[in-house]
N, C-alpha and C positions, 0 to 999 in steps of 0.2 A: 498631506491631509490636514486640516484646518480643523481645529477644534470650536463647536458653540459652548461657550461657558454660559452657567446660569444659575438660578437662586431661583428657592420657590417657599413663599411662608404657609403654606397650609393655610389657606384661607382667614389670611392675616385682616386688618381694617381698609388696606386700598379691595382688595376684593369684596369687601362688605359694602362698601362705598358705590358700587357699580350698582346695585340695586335700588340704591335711595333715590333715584329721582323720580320714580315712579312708584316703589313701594311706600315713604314715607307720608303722612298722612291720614293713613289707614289702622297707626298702631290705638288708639282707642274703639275699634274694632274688636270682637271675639276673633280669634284665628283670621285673619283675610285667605281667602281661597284663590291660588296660584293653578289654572291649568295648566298645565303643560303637555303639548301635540307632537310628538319626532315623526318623522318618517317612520314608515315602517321598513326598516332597515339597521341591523344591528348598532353602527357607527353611530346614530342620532339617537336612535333608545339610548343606547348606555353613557351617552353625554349628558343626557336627561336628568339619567337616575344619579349620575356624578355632581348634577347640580342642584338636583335637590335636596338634599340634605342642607346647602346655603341658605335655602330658601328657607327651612324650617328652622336653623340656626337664626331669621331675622325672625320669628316668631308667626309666621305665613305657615298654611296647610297646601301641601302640592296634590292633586290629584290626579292623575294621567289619564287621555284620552288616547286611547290606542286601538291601530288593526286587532282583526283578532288572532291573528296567527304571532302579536307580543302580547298578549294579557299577561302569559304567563310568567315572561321577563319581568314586566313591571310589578307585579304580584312580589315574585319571588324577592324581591328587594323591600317586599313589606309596601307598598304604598298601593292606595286604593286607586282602582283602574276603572275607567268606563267604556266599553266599547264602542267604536266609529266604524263602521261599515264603507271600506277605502273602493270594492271591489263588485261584482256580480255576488250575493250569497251560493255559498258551494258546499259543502260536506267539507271537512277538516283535510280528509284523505286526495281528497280531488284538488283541492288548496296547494297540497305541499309538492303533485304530481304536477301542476301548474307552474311554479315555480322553479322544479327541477327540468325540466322542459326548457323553460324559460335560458336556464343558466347553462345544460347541455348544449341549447341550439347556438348561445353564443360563443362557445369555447374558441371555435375556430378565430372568431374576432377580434379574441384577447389577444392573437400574436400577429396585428397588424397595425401599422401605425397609426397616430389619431387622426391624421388624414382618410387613411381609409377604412374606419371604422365607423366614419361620417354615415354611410347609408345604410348601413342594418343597426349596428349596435346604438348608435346616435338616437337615428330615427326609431326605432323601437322603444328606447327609453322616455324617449318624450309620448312619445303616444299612451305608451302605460303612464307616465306620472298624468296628463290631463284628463287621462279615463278616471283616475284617484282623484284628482281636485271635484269631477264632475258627482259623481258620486259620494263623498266626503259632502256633500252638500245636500244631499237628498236626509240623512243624519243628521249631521256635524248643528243646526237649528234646534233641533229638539234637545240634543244633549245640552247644549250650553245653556240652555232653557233649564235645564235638570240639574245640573250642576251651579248652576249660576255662580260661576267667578269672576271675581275683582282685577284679576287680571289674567291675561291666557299666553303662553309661552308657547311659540311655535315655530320648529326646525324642518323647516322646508324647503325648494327651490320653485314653491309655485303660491300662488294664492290660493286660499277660501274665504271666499266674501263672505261665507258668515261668520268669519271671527272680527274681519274690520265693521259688520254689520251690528256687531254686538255693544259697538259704544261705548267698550269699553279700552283703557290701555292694553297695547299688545307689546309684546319683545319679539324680536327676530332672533334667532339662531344660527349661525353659518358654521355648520359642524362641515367645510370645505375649505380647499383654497379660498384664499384671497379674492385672487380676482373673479367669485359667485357673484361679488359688484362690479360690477362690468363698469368701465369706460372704455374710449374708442381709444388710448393711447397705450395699456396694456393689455399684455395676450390672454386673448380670449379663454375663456374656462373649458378643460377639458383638453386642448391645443395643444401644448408641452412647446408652444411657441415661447423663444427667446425673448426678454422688454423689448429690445431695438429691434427685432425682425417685423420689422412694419410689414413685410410681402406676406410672411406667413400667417399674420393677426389677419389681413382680409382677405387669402384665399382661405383661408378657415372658415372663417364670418358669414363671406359669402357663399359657400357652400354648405352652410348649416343651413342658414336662413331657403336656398334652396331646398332643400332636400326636406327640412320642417315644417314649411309653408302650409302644408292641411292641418297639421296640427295646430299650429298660432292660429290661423283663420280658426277654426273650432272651437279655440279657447278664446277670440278676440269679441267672439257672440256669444259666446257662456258667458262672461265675465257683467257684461250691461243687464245678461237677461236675472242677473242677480243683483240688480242693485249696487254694482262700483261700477266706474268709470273705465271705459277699457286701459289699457295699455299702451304705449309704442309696437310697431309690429316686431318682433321676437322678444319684446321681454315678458315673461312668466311671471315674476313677484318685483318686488320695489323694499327698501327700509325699511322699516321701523320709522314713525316720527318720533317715538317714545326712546325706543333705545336696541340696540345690536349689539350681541353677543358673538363676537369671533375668535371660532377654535384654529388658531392661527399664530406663531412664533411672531412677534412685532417687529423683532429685528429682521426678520423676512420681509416684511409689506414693501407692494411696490412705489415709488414714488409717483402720485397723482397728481396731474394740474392743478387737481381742487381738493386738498385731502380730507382725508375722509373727517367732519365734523368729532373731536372726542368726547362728546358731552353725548353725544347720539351713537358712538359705534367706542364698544371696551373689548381689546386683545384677552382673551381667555388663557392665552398662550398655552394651557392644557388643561386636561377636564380630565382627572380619576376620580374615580368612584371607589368607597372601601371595600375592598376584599378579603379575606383570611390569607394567610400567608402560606408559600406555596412550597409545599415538601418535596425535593428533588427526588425523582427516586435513583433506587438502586442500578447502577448498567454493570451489566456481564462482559463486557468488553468498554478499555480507556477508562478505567473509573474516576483518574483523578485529571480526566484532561480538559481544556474549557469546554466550555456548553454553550451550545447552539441553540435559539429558538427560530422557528421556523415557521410563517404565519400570511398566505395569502387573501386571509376575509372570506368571508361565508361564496362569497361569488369566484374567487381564486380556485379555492379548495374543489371544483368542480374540471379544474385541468389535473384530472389526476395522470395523467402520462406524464406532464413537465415534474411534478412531484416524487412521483416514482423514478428518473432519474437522477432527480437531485439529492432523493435519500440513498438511490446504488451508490452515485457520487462519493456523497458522506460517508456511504462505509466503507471506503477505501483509506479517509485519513482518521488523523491521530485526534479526535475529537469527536465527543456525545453530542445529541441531537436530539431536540422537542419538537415534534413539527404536527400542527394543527392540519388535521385531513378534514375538518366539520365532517358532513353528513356521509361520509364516503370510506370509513373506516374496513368495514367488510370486501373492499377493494384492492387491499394490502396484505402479502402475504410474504412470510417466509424475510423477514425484515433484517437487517444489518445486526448487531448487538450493541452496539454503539448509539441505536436510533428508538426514540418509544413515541409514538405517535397516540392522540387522542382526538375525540370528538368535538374538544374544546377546551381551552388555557383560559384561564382569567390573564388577562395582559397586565394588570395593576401588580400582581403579584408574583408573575412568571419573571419576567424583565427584569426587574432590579438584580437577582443574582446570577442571570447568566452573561455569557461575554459578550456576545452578536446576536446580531438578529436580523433575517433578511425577513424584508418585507414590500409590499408589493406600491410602500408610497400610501394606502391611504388616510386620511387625515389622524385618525385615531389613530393609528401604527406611529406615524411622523412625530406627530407632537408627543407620545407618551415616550418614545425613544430618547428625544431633546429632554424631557424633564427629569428621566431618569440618567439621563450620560451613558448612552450606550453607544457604539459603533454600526452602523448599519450597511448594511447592502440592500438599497431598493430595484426592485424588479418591476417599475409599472407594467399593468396593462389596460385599465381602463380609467377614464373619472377624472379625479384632482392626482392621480397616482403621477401624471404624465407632469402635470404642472409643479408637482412637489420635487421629484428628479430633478427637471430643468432648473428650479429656481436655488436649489441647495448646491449646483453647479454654478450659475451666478453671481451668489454672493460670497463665495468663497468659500463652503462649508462642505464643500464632496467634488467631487470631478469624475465624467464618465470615462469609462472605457472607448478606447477609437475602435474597436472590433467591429463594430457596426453603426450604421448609420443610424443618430436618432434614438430617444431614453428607452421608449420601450421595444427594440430589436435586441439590445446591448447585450445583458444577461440572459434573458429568454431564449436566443439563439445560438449562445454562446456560454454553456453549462461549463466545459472544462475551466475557462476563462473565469468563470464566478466561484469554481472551487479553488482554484489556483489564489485566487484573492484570500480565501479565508484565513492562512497561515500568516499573510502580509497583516489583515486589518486587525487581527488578535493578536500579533507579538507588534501591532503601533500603538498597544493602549497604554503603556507608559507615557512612549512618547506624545501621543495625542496630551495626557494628563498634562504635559510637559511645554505645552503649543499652548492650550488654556490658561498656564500662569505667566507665558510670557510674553503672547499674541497680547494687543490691545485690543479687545472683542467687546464687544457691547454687552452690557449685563441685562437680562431679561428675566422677569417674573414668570415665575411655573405656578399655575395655579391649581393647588392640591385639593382637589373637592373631598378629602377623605376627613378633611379634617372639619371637624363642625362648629368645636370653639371660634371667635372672633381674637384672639390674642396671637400675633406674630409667635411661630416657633425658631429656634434657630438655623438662620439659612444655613444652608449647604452649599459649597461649588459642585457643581455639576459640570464634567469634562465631559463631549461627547463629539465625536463625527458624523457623517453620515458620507458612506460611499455609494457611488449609481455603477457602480462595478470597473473598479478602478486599477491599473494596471501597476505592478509593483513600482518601476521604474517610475511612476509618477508621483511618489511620496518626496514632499518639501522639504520634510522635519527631521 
C-alpha cells in the first residue's frame, strides 16, 4: 500500500493567484458580481459553495444560479440564489418522484461494468443532461440579464450558449476526473480504461458515440440554433479560453501529447467547504474501536440491498460505523450496535477523525479523502468512480483486488473480500504513515476552501492510501 503524502495551505496566495487573471481589473468596481452555475447535482453544488467563500475573500459577490430542487443547499450556506429552470416545471413532490424513479430504474446498472452500462445508464444520462442544456436556455437569458454578472462560473459537462453569449468572461469547473478533457491518447471519461489500453479507449469510444448518436445530433442543431458554432460530433462542452478549475489530485494527471496549457487550466486538487465540527456519537457496542464512514453519494445510497449487507457485514467486526443511507433511511431496521446511519454527513467534518472510509470513487469522496490522509476502499459504480479506481491503481497509490474482473465487479461482488480488507487497511495506518516519510512521493497542494484569509497556515503532512479492495497478501510495506 503506497501512501499519497500532501500539504494543503488553506487558501494560501498560489490559490489566490488562480483567480487574478480574470478577476483582476475589476477591483475599482463596487463588489464585481461572480455567478456561479453547478450542476444540479450534489458533488458540483457543494464545490461551488467551497469556492466561494475565495471569491468573496478576493473582494467579489458570488450569487448562485441554480435548479430548484438546490435553492435550498445554496441558501443554506447563506448566499443569494436565482433560480434556472434545468427541467419540464413540475410540482416539488412529482420532482423528487422523478428522480427516485430515475435512480431506482438504474440500480441494477450500478453493478455492471462500464462497458455495459454504455446502453441504458450511458445513454440515459446524456439524454437528461441535453434535455437541461436545452431548457437551461429557454431561462438561463433572462436571468443573466437580471443578475448581470462580470463574470459567470459554470460546472458542467455540457454547454449553454447563453453564458458564452453573454460576452462576458467565463470559468470552467471540472468537479470530475481528469480525462472530462478528452484527447484520443488517454481513456476515455467514464471507461475505467487503463492509459496504455488503446483497444479498450476505442471500443468504448466507439460504442458511446454509437449508442449517443440521437442525442449529439440533437444537441449538434440546438447548439447553431443558439448562436455558437456547433461542436465536433460527441463533444458536449470545450475549455474555458479564460480559465479551468480542476477538482483533480495533479500528481494524478495523465500525461498529454499537448499538456494541458497552465495559465488556462489550475489543479484544485480539493474543494471543502466550512463546516461545524462533527460530534461522534455515543455506540452501544466497540465503543473504543476505529470508525468507519461509509458513504456511496445521493445516487449509491439508492442500492440499498448492497448497503444493508455491508452494514450486517460490519456487525459482525470489532469496529463502529457511519454509513450515509441519503433519502432511504426508513428502509433500515433493527441495525447492528456497532452501526448509526443518517440521512446525511457533512464529509468536511465527518472524515478527518474517522479511520476508513469506503467510498464509491466519486470525485468529491476521492479528493477530500487525499486532502485529509485517510485510507479508503473504493467501490465504483458509475461516472469518474470507475476512472478514479483504475487510475489510483496505476500510479501507484492503491491496488485492486484479483477477485474479480475489472474496478467496478471487485468489492460490489465480493462483500466478504472488502470486509476481510478492513482489519488489513486500518492496522496499515502506521505503516501507511511510515511509506509517506520514506517513499519519494510528490508533494501536492490541498486546497482548503474553508479557509478565507489569503495568508499561508501551517502545512501539514498528510499520510493517506487509497485501496480498490485490496487483498492482504498484497501490502509492500
Amino acid at each position: 500500500m503506497v501512501a499519497l503524502a500532501g500539504v494543503t495551505d488553506h487558501l494560501g496566495p498560489a490559490r489566490a493567484a488562480v483567480a487574478a487573471p480574470i478577476l483582476a481589473g475589476d477591483r475599482g468596481m463596487s463588489q464585481p458580481t461572480v455567478a456561479c452555475f453547478p450542476e444540479a447535482a450534489y458533488g458540483p453544488a457543494l464545490n461551488s459553495v467551497g469556492i466561494a467563500p475565495a471569491v468573496q475573500s478576493l473582494g467579489h459577490r458570488p450569487v448562485f444560479l441554480s435548479d430548484q430542487g438546490f435553492l435550498e443547499v445554496h441558501r443554506a450556506y447563506g448566499f443569494e440564489v436565482h433560480p434556472v429552470c434545468l427541467s419540464a416545471p413540475m410540482p416539488p413532490e412529482q420532482m423528487a418522484r422523478f428522480w427516485e424513479d430515475f435512480i431506482n430504474g438504474h440500480i441494477p446498472h450500478f453493478r455492471q461494468s462500464p462497458d455495459e452500462q454504455i446502453d441504458r445508464y450511458v445513454k440515459d444520462c446524456w439524454s437528461a443532461i441535453v434535455e437541461c442544456a436545452k431548457w437551461a436556455q429557454k431561462d438561463l437569458p433572462a436571468v443573466l440579464e437580471r443578475v448581470q454578472p462580470d463574470r459567470v462560473r459554470v460546472d458542467n459537462v455540457i454547454l449553454f450558449p447563453a453564458i458564452k453569449r453573454r460576452g462576458k468572461p467565463w470559468v470552467r469547473i471540472i468537479s470530475c476526473s481528469e480525462n472530462e478533457i478528452e484527447v484520443s491518447r488517454i481513456p476515455p471519461h467514464w471507461s475505467g480504461c487503463g492509459k496504455n489500453d488503446g483497444l479498450c479507449h476505442a471500443r468504448f469510444r466507439a460504442r458511446v458515440q454509437e449508442v449517443i448518436r440521437p442525442m449529439v445530433e440533437d444537441f449538434i442543431s440546438f447548439v447553431p440554433a443558439n448562436g455558437e458554432a456547433p461542436y465536433p460530433l460527441g463533444q458536449f462542452f470545450e475549455p474555458s479560453p479564460f480559465l479551468n478549475l480542476l477538482l483533480y489530485p495533479e500528481p494524478l494527471r495523465y500525461r498529454r501529447q499537448y499538456p494541458l496549457a497552465p495559465r488556462q487550466l489550475q489543479y484544485l486538487e480539493g474543494c471543502v467547504r466550512a463546516q461545524a465540527p462533527y460530534s461522534i456519537p455515543r455506540y452501544a457496542a466497540n465503543p473504543h474501536a476505529p470508525l468507519l464512514y461509509v458513504s456511496f453519494g445521493s445516487l449509491g445510497a439508492g442500492d440499498v440491498d448492497l448497503l444493508r449487507r455491508l452494514i450486517a457485514a460490519i456487525g459482525k467486526l470489532l469496529y463502529r460505523a457511519l454509513v450515509n443511507v441519503s433519502g432511504y433511511k426508513d428502509q433500515y431496521h433493527d441495525l447492528p450496535d456497532n452501526v448509526i446511519i443518517e440521512s446525511w454527513f457533512p464529509p468536511p467534518s465527518v472524515i478527518p477523525p474517522v479511520d476508513l472510509v469506503i467510498h464509491h470513487g466519486g470525485n468529491n469522496s476521492f479528493t477530500e479523502c487525499l486532502l485529509f490522509g485517510k485510507p479508503s476502499i473504493i467501490m465504483p459504480y458509475v461516472w469518474d468512480g470507475h476512472d478514479n479506481a483504475t487510475r489510483v491503481q496505476e500510479t501507484g497509490r492503491g491496488f485492486p483486488s484479483t477477485a474479480t474482473a475489472g474496478p467496478t465487479r471487485t468489492a460490489r461482488r465480493s462483500l466478504p473480500l472488502a470486509c476481510r480488507i478492513l482489519a488489513f487497511a486500518i492496522g496499515s495506518i502506521a505503516s501507511a504513515r511510515t511509506c509517506a516519510r520514506t517513499t519519494n512521493l510528490p508533494r501536492w497542494l490541498g486546497c482548503s476552501m474553508n479557509g478565507l484569509d489569503e495568508t499561508p497556515r501551517n502545512a501539514r503532512l498528510l499520510a493517506g492510501s487509497v485501496l480498490t479492495g485490496v487483498p492482504p497478501c498484497r501490502h509492500p510495506c
